[in-house]
C-alpha positions in Angstrom: 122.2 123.8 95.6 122.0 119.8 94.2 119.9 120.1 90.5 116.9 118.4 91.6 115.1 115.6 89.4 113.0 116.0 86.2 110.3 114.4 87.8 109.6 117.1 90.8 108.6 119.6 87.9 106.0 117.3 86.9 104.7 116.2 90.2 101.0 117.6 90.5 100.4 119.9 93.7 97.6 119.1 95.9 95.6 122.2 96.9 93.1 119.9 99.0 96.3 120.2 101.3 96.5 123.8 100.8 93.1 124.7 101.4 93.2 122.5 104.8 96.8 124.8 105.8 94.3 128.1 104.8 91.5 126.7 107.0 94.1 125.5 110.2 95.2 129.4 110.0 91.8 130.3 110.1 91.0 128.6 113.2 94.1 129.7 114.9 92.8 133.5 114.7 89.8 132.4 116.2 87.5 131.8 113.4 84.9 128.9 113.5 85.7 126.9 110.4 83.9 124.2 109.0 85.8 122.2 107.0 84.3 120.2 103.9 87.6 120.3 102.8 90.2 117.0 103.6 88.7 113.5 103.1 89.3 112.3 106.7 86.5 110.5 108.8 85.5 112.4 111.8 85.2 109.4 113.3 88.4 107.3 114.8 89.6 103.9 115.6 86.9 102.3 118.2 88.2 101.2 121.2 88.7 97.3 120.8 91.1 98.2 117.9 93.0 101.1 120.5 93.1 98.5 123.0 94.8 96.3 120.6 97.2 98.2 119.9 98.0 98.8 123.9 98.4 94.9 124.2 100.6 94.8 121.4 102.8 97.9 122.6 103.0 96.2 126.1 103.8 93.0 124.5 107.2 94.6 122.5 105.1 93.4 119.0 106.9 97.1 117.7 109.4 95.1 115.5 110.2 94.5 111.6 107.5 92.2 110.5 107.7 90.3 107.2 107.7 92.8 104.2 104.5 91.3 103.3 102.4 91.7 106.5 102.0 89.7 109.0 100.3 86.2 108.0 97.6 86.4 110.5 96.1 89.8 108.8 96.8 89.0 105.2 94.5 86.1 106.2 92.0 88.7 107.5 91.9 90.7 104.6 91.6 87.4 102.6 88.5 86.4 104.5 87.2 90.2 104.2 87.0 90.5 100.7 85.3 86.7 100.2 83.1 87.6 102.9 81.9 91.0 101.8 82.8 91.5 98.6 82.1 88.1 96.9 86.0 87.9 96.1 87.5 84.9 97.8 91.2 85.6 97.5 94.6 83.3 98.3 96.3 85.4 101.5 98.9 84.9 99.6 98.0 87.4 97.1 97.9 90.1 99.7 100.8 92.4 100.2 100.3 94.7 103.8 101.7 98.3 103.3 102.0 101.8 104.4 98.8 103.2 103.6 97.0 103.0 100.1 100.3 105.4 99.2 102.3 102.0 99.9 100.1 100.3 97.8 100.1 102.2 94.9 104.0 103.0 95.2 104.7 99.3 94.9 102.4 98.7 92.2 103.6 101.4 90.1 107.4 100.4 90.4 106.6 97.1 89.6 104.7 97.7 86.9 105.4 100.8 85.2 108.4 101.6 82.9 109.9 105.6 82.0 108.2 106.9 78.9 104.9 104.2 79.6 101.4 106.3 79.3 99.0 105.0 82.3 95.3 107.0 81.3 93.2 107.9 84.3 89.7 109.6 84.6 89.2 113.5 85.0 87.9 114.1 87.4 90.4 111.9 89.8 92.5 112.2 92.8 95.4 114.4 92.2 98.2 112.0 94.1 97.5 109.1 92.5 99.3 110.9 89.0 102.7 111.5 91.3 102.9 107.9 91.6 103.2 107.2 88.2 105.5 109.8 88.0 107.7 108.6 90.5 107.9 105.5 88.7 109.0 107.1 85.3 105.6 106.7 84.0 103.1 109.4 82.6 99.5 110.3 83.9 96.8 110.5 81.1 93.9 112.4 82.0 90.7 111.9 79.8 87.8 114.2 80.3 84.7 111.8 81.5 81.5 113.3 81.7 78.4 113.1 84.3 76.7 111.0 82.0 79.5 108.3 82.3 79.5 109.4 85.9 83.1 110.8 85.5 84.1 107.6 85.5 86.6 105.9 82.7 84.6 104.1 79.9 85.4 101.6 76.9 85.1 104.1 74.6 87.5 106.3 76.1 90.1 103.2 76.2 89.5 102.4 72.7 90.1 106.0 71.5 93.5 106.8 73.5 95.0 103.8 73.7 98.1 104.5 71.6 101.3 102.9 71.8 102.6 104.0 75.0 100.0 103.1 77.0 100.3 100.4 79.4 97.1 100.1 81.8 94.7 102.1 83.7 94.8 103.5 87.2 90.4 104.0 88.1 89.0 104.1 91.6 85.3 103.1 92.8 84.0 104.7 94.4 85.9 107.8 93.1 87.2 110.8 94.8 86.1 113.7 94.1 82.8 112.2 92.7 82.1 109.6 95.3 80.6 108.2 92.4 80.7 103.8 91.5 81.7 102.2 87.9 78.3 100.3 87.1 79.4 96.5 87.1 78.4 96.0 83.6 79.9 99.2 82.3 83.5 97.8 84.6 83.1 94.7 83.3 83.4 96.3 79.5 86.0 98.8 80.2 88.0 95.8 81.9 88.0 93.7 79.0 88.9 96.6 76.8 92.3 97.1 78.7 92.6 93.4 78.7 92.0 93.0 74.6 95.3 95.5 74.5 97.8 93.4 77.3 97.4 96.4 79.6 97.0 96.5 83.4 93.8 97.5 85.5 94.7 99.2 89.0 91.5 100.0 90.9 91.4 101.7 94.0 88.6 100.7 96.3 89.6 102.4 99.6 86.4 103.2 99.6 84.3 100.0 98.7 83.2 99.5 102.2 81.6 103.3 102.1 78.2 102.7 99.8 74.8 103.9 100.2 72.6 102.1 97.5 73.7 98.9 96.4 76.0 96.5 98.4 79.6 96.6 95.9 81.4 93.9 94.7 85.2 94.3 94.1 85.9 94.2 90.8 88.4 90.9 91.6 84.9 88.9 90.3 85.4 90.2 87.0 89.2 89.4 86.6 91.3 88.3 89.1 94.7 89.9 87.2 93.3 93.3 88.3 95.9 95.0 91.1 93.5 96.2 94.0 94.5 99.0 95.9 92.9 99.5 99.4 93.5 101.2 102.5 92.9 101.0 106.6 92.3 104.8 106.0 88.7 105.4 104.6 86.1 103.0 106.0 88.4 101.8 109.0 88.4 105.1 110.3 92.3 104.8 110.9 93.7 107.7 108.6 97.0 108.2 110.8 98.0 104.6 111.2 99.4 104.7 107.8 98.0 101.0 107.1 96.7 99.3 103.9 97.2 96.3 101.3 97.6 95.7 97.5 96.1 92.4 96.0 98.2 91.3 92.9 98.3 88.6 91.3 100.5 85.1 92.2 103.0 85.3 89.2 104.0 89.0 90.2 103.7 89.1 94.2 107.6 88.3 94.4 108.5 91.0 92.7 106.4 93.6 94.4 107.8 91.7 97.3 111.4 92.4 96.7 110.3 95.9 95.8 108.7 96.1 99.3 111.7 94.7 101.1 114.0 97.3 99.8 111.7 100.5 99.5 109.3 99.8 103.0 110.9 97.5 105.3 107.1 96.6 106.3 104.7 98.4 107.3 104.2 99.7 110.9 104.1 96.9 113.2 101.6 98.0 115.6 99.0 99.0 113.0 99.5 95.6 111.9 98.6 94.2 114.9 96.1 96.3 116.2 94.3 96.3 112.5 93.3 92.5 113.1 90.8 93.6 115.8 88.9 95.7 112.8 87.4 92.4 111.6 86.2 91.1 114.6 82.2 90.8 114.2 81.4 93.7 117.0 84.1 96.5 115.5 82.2 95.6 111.8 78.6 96.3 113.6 80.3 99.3 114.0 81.8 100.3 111.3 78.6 99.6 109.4 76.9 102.2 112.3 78.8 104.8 111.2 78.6 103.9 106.9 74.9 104.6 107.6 75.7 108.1 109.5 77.6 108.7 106.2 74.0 108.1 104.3 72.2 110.1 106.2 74.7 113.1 105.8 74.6 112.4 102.4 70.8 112.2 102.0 70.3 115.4 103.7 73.3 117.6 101.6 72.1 116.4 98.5 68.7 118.2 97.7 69.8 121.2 100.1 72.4 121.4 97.4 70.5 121.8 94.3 67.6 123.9 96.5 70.9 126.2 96.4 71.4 126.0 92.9 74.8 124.0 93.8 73.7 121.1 91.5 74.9 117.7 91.6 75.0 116.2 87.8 76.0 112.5 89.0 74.9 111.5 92.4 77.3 109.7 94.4 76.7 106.2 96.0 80.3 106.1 97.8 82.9 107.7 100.1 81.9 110.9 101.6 82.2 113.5 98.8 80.2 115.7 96.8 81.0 117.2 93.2 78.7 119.8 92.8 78.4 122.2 89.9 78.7 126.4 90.9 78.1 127.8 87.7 74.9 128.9 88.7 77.1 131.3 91.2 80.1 131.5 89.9 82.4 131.1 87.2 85.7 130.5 88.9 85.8 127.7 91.5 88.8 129.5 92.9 87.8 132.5 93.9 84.2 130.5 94.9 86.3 128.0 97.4 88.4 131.3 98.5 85.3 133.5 99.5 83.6 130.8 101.1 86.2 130.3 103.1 87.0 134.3 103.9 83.4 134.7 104.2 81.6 132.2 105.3 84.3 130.1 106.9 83.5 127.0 105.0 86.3 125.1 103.6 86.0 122.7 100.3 88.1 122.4 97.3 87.8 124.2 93.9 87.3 121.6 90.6 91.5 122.3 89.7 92.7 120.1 92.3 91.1 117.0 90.2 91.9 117.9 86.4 91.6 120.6 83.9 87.8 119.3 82.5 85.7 120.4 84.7 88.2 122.9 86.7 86.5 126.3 86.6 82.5 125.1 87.6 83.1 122.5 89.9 83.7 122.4 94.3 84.4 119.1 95.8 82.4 118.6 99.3 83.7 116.7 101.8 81.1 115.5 104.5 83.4 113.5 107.0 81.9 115.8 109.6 79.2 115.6 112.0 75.3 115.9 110.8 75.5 119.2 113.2 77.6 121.1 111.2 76.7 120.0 107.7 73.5 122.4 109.4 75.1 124.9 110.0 77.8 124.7 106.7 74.2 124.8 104.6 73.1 127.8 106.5 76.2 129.7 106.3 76.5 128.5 102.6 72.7 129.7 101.9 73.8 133.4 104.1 77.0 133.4 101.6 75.1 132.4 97.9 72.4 135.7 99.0 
């Protein structure tokens, strides 16, 4: 057998992909499962963007577009973000990829050396650490509490900043916490990293998902920041494999030629089909649906702590819930693990997101219908008596 790289040792498993392989079994004996599980949107593309896609096929729009997107949706996205967002940004800026995955591959190759020290939050998304291991880098994880909303501070940047490290990698809202970075506390913790030279990725794939007040990307605080989005989350086109990095002017050649070499482009017909998302009737509704996500949200939330589940930060994003079991249990492994053998409720124990707060903590997922968040809580309620 070949000797396989260092770096596959150190690549982090993700059990959220386990527990969904555990829950597909499940269902293929018969059992009723009701996943809280994967973060996927029950909800798909809307039609005008399928037919889109349809035109394009018949049309023979399948080929090799320019590495950096086609110009007609970088301008898209451009408008997009000054529209909604209150960050006007050059299309030129923009770099189209294979998913958020794409994004965060290129950014990480372009801007991460072997031995450099890149410190994320814990709690955070597991993947997002293999990326800066792919790149030769090394994953930080510092433990961030409820009260900072597990979210990265500038206290934590001015205590482990040492001499390897060479940025952060945050996301907000955050998965597992669905949780935002308060703008003021951002605009400290941005300044921080830029005080020591270092580099702010920030993951907003799920900006357009927010339930209190309407987000601003953090490109109005400094425009150097690398923005990391995705198609995926509030498009509603998970599959497609379809999302962009903003970066700025001086360094988009670079990631360009990295993109060239490593991507080709990404898929043509997404591309294409992916304009259709901003037209003014598909936004109506796609801002439909962010509500349904509210209303799931409003009604898991205080069934959760009436069942001792409690919720130390409330989230105001995405479609997840972080709630604390240690009223119940002691081991969010075998927790997630009954649930699922007994009450045939999927979700994913606190390990999958960093050692800190491991053993007392389930992620919920609530991408699923208002229906069987119902009948998840009853079966949850039968489960905890």
């Amino acid at each position: 057998m070949p000797r396989l790289a260092n770096r596959t040792n150190h690549t982090v498993p993700f059990y959220a992909v386990e527990v969904f392989k555990q829950a597909q079994a499940l269902g293929a004996q018969g059992k009723d499962i009701i996943s809280l599980g994967i973060g996927e949107p029950d909800f798909t593309a809307p039609a005008q963007v399928i037919e889109t896609l349809e035109r394009a096929a018949r049309a023979g729009l399948s080929g090799y577009t320019p590495p950096a997107g086609i110009p007609a949706l970088r301008e898209a996205i451009a408008h997009y973000y000054g529209t909604y967002f209150s960050a006007p940004v050059d299309p030129a800026r923009i770099l189209v990829t294979a998913g958020a995955s794409g994004a965060l591959l290129m950014s990480a190759m372009a801007l991460i050396n072997p031995g450099d020290e890149v410190l994320m939050p814990d709690p955070s998304y597991p993947a997002n650490q293999n990326f800066i291991t792919a790149a030769g880098g090394q994953a930080r994880l510092i433990p961030c509490s409820a009260e900072n909303r597990y979210q990265l501070s500038a206290q934590d940047i001015e205590a482990h900043w040492g001499p390897a490290t060479r940025g952060v990698l945050i996301a907000s809202p955050s998965n597992p916490t669905g949780t935002s970075i308060a703008r003021p506390a951002l605009r400290e913790l941005v300044q921080a990293v830029r005080a020591r030279g270092g580099f702010v990725i920030m993951d907003e794939i799920y900006l357009g998902l927010y339930y209190d007040e309407a987000p601003q990307s953090a490109l109005t605080l400094d425009e150097d920041i690398i923005i990391i989005n995705s198609f995926s989350k509030y498009f509603h086109m998970t599959g497609w494999r379809l999302g962009w990095l903003i970066a700025p002017l001086a360094i988009m050649p670079a990631i360009e030629k990295l993109a060239a070499s490593l991507a080709i482009c990404a898929p043509a017909l997404a591309q294409h089909a992916a304009l259709t998302c901003f037209a003014p009737e598909v936004m109506r509704i796609y801002d439909t649906r962010r509500l349904s996500f509210k209303t799931r949200r409003d009604y898991l939330l205080p069934e959760f702590e009436r069942l001792g589940l409690h919720v130390p930060a409330a989230p105001d994003g995405a479609f997840y819930i972080f709630a604390d079991i240690s009223a119940h249990s002691d081991d969010s492994e075998v927790f997630a693990r009954n649930l699922l053998n007994v009450a045939h409720v999927a979700a994913v124990p606190g390990r999958d997101f960093g050692v800190a707060h491991a053993r007392q903590t389930v992620r919920f997922s609530y991408a699923t219908g208002l229906d069987r968040l119902h009948e998840a809580i009853a079966r949850i309620e039968r489960f905890l008596a």
